[in-house]
N, CA and C atoms as an extended XYZ file, in Angstrom:
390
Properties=species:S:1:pos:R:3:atomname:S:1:resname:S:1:resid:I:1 pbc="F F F"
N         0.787       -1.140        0.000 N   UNK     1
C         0.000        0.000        0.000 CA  UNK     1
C         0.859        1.244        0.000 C   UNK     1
N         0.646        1.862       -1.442 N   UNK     2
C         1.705        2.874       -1.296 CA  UNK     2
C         0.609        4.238       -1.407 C   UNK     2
N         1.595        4.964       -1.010 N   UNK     3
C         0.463        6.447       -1.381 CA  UNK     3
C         0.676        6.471       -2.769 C   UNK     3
N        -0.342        7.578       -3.071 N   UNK     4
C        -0.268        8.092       -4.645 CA  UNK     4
C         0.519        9.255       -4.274 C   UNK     4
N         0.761        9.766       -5.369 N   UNK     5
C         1.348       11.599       -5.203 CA  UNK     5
C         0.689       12.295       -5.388 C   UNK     5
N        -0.798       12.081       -5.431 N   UNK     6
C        -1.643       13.104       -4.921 CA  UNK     6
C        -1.892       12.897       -3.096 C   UNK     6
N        -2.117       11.975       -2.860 N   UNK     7
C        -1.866       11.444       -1.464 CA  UNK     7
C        -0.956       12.301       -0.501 C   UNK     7
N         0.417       12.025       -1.407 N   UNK     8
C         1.041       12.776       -0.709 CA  UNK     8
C         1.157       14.618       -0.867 C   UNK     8
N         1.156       14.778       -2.111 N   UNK     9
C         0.935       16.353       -1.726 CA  UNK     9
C         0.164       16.741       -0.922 C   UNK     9
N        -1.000       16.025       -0.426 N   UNK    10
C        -2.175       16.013        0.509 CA  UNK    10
C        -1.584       16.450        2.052 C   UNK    10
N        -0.857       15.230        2.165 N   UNK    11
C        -0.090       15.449        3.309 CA  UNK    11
C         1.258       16.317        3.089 C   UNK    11
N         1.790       16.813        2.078 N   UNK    12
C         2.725       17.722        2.519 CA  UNK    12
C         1.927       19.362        2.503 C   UNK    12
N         0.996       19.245        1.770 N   UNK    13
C         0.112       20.241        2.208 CA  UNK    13
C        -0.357       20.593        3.378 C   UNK    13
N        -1.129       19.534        3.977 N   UNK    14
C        -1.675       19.733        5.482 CA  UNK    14
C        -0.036       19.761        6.360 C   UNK    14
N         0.787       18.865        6.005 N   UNK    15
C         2.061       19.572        7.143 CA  UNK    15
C         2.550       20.874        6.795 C   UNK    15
N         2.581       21.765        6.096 N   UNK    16
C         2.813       22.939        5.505 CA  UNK    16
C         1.751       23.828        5.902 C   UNK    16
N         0.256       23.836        6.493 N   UNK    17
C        -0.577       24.557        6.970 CA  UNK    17
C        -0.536       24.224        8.845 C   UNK    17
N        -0.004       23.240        8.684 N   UNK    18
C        -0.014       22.892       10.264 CA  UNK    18
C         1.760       23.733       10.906 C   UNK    18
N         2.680       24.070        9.920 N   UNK    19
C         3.603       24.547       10.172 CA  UNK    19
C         3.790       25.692       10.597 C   UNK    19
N         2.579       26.228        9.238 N   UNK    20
C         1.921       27.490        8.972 CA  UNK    20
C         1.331       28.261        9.783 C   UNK    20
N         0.445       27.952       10.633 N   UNK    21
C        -0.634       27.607       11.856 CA  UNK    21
C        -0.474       28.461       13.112 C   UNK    21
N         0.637       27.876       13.510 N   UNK    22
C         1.143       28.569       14.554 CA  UNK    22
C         2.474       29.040       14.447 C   UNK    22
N         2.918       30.000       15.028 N   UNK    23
C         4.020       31.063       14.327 CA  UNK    23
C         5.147       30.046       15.240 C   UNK    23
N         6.186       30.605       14.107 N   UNK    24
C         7.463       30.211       14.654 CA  UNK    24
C         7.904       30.258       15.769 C   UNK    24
N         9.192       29.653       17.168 N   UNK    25
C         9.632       29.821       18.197 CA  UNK    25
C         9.919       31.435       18.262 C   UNK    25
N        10.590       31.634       17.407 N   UNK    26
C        11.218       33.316       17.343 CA  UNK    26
C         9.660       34.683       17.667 C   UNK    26
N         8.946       33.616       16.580 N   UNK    27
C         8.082       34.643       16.641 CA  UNK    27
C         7.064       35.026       18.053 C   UNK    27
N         6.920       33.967       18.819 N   UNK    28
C         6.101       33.290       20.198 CA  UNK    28
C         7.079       34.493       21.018 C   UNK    28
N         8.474       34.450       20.868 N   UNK    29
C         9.381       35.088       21.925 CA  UNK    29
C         9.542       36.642       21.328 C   UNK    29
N         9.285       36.862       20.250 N   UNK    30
C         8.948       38.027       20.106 CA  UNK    30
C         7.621       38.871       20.662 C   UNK    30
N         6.467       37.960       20.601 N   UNK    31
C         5.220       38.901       21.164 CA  UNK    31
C         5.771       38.917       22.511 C   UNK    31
N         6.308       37.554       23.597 N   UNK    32
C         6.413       37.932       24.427 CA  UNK    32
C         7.070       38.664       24.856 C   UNK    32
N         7.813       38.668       24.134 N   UNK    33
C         9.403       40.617       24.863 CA  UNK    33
C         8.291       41.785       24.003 C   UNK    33
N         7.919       41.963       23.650 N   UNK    34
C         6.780       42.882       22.804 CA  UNK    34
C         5.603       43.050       24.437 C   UNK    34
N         4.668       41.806       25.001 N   UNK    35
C         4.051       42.151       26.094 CA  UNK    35
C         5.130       42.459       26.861 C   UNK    35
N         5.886       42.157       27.393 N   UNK    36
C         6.615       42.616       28.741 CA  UNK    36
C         7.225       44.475       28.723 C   UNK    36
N         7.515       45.062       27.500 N   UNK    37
C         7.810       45.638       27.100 CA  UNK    37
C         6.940       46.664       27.322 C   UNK    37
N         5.427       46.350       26.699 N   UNK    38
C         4.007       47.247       27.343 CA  UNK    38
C         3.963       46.981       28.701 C   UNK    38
N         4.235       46.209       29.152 N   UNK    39
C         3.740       45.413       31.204 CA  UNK    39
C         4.658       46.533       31.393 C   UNK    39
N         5.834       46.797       31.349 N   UNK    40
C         7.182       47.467       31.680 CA  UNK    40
C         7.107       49.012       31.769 C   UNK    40
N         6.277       49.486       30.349 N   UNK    41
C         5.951       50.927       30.324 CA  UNK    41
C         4.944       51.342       31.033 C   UNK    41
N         3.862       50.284       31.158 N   UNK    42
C         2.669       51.004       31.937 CA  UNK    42
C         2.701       51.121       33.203 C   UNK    42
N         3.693       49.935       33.894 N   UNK    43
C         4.348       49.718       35.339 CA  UNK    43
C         5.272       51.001       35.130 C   UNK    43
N         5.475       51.588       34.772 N   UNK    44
C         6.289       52.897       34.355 CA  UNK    44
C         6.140       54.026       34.409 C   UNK    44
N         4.894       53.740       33.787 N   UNK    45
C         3.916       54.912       33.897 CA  UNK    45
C         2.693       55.780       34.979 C   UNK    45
N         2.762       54.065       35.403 N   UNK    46
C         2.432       54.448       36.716 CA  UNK    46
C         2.768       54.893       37.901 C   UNK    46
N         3.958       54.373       38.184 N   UNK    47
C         5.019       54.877       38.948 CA  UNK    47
C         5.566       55.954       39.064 C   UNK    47
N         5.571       56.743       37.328 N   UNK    48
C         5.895       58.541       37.430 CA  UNK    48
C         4.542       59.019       37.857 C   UNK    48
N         3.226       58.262       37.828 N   UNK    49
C         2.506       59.208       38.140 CA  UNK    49
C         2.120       59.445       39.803 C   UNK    49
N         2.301       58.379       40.120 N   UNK    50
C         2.686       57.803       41.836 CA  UNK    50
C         3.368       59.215       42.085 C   UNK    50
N         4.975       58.966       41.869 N   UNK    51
C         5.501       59.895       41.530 CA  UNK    51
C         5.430       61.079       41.819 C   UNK    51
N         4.921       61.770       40.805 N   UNK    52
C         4.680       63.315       40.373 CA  UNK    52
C         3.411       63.575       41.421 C   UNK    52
N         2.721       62.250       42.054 N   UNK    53
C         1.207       63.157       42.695 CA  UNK    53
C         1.886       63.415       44.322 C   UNK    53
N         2.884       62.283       44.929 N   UNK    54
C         3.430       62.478       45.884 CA  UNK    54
C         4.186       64.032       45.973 C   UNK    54
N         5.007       64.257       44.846 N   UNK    55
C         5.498       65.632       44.839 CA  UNK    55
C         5.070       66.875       44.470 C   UNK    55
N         3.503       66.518       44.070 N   UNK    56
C         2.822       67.854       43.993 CA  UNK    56
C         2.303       67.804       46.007 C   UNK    56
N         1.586       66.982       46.172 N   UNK    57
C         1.264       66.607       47.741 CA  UNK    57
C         2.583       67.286       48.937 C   UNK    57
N         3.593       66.844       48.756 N   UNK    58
C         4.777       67.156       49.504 CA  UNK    58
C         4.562       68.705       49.343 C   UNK    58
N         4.706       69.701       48.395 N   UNK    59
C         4.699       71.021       47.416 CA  UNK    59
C         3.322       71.462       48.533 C   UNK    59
N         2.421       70.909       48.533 N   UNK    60
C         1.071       71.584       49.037 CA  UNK    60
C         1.050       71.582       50.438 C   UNK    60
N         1.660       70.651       51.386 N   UNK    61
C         1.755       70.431       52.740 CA  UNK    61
C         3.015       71.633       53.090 C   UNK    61
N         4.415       71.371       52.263 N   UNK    62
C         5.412       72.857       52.613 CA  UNK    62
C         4.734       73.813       52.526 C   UNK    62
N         3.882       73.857       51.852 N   UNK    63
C         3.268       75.869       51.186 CA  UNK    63
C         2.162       75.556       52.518 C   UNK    63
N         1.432       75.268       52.777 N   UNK    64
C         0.465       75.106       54.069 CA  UNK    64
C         1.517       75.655       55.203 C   UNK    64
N         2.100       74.817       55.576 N   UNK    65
C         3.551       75.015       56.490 CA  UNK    65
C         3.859       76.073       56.602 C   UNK    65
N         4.227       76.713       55.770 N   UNK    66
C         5.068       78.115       55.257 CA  UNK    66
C         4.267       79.260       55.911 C   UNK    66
N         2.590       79.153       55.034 N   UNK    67
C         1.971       79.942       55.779 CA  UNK    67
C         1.306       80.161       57.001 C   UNK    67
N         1.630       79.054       57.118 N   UNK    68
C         1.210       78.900       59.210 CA  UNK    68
C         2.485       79.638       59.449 C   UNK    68
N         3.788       79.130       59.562 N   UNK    69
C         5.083       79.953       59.832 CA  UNK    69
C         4.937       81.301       60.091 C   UNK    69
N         4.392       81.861       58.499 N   UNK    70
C         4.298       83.396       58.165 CA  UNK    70
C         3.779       84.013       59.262 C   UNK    70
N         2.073       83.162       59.538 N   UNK    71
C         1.334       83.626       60.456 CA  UNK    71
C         1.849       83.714       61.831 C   UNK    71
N         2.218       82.791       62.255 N   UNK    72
C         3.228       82.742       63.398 CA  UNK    72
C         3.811       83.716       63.790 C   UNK    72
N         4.608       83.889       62.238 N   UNK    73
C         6.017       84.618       62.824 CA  UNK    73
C         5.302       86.490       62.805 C   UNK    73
N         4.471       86.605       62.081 N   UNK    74
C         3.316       88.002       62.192 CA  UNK    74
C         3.140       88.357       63.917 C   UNK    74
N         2.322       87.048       64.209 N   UNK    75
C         1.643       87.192       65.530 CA  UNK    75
C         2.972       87.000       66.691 C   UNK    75
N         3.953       86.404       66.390 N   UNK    76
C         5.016       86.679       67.656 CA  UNK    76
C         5.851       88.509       67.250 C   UNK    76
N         5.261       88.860       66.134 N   UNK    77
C         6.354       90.037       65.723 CA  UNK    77
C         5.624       91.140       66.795 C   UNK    77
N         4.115       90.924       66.856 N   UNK    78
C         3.064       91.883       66.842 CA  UNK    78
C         3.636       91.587       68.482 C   UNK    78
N         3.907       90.437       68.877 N   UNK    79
C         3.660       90.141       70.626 CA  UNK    79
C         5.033       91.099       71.493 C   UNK    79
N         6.003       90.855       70.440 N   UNK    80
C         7.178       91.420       70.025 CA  UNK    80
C         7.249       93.332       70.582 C   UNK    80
N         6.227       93.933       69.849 N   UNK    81
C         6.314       95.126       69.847 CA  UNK    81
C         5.182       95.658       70.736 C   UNK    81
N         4.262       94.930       71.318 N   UNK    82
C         3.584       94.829       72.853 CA  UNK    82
C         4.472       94.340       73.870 C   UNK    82
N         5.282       93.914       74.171 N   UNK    83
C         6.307       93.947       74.932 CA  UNK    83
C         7.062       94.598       74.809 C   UNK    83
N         7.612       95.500       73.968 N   UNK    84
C         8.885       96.474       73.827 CA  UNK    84
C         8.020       97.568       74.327 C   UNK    84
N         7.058       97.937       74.406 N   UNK    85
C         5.793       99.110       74.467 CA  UNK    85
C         5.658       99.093       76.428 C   UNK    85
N         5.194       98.032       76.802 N   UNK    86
C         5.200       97.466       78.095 CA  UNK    86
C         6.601       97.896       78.458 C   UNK    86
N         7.967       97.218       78.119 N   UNK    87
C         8.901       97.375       78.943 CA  UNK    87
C         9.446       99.198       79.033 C   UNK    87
N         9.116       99.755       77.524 N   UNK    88
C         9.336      101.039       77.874 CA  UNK    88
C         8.269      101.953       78.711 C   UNK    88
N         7.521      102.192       79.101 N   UNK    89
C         6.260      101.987       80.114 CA  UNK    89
C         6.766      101.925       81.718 C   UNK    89
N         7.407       99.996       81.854 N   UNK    90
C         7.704      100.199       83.232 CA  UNK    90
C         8.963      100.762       83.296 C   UNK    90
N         9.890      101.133       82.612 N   UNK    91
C        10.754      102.021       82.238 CA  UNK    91
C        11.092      102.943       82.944 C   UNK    91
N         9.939      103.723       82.117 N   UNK    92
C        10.057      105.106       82.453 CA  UNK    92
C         8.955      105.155       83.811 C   UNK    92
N         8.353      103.916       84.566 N   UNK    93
C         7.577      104.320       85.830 CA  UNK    93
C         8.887      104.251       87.089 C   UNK    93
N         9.495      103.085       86.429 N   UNK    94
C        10.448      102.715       87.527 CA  UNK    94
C        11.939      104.294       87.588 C   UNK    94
N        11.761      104.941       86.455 N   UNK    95
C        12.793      105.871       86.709 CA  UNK    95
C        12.379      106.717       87.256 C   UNK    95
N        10.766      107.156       86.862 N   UNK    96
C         9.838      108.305       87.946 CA  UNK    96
C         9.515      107.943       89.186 C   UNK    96
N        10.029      106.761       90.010 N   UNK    97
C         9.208      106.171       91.040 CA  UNK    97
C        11.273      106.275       91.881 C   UNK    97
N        12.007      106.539       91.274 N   UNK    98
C        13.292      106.039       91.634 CA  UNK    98
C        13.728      107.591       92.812 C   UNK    98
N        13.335      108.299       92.437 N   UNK    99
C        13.422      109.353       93.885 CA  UNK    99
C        12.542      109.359       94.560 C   UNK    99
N        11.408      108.710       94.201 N   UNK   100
C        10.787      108.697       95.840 CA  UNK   100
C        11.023      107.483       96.526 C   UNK   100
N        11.745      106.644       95.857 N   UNK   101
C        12.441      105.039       96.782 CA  UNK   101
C        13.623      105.655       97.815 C   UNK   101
N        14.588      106.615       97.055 N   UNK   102
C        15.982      107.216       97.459 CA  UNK   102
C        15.958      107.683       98.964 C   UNK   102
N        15.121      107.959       99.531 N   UNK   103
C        14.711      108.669      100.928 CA  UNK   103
C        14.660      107.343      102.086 C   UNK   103
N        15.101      107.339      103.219 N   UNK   104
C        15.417      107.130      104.404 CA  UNK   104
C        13.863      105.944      104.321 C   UNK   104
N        12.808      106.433      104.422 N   UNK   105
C        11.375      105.953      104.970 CA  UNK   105
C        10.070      106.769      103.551 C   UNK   105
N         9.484      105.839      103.186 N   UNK   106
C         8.370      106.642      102.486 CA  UNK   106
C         7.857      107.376      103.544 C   UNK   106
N         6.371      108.236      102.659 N   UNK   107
C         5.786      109.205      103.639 CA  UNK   107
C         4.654      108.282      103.200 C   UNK   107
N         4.224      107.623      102.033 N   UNK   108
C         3.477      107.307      101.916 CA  UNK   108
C         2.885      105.545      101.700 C   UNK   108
N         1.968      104.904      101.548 N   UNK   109
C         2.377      103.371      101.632 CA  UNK   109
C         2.571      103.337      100.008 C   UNK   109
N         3.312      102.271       99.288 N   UNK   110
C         3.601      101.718       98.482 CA  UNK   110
C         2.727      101.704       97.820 C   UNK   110
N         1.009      101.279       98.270 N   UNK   111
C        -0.384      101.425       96.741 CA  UNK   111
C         0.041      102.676       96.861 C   UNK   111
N        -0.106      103.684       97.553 N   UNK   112
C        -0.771      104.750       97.128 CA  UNK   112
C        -0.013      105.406       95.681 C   UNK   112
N         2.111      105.206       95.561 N   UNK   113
C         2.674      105.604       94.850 CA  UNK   113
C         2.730      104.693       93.469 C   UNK   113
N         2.084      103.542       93.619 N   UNK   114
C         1.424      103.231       92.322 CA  UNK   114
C         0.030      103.271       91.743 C   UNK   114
N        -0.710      104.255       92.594 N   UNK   115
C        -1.863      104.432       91.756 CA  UNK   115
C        -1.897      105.858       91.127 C   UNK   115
N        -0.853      106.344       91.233 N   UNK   116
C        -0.949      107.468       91.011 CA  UNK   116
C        -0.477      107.757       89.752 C   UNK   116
N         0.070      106.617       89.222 N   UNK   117
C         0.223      106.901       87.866 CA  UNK   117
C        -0.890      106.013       86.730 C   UNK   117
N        -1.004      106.698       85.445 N   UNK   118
C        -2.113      106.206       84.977 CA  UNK   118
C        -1.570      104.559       83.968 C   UNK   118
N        -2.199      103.612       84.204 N   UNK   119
C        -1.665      102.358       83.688 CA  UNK   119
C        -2.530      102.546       82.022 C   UNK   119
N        -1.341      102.188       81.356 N   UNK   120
C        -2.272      102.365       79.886 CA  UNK   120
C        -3.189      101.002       79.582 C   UNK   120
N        -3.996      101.106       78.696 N   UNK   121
C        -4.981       99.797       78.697 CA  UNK   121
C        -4.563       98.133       77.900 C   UNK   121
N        -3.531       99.253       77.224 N   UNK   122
C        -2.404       97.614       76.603 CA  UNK   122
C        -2.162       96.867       77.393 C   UNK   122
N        -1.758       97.650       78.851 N   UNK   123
C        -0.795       97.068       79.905 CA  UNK   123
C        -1.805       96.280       80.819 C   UNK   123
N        -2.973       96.102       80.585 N   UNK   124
C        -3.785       95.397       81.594 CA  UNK   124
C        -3.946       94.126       80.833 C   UNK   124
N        -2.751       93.369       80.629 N   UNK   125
C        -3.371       92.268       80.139 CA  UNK   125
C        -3.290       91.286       81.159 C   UNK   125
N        -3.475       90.038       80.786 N   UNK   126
C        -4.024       88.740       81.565 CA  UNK   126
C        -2.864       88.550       82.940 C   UNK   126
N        -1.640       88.369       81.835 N   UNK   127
C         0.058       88.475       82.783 CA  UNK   127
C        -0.009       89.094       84.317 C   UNK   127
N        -0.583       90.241       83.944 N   UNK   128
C        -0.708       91.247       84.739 CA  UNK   128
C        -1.701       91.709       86.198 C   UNK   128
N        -2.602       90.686       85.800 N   UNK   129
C        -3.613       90.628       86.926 CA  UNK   129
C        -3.651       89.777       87.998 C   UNK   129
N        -3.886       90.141       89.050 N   UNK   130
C        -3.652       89.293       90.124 CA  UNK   130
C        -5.040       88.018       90.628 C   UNK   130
């Protein structure tokens, strides 16, 4: 039982579509470095965008920061020049109050030579009250 040679072109046909069929080794290892290649960029891509949102975030928390600082440093400037105001104040009470200390014995008790001067209304703050 031999084949004919139509027989066989039959079968070198169908092995020639079955060869055909599915792509070559080269070609199998080409799509796959081809997917890994997209897996690679989009893992890539994601990561700058990770990235870039962390360092806009970081950018928005310093500038928050900054202006609390600002504010800060406003409200200690302001506290700043209410105390320089105050100390020139008891200043100049303690240099007007300094000859009537200089004498042997007051004549008078101690309230009386501090009420006699007028306390400004800055100076009544919380610190200050008994």
């Amino acid at each position: 039982m031999h084949k004919s040679e139509t027989d066989m072109s039959q079968d070198s046909d169908s092995n020639d579509q079955s060869c055909c069929s599915s792509p070559p080794l080269s070609n199998k290892q080409d799509s796959s470095d081809d997917m890994k290649k997209v897996q690679r960029r989009e893992k890539n891509r994601i990561a700058a965008q990770k990235s870039r949102h962390r360092q806009t975030q970081k950018a928005d928390t310093l500038h928050l920061e900054s202006e609390n600082l600002e504010r800060e440093n406003a409200s200690l400037r302001k506290e700043i020049k209410q105390l320089t105001e105050e100390l020139k104040y008891f200043s100049s009470l303690l240099s007007s109050h300094e000859p009537l200390c200089s004498g042997p014995a007051l004549t008078q008790p101690a309230e009386a030579v501090y009420t006699t001067f007028p306390i400004p209304p800055h100076i009544c703050s919380s610190r200050f009250q008994h």
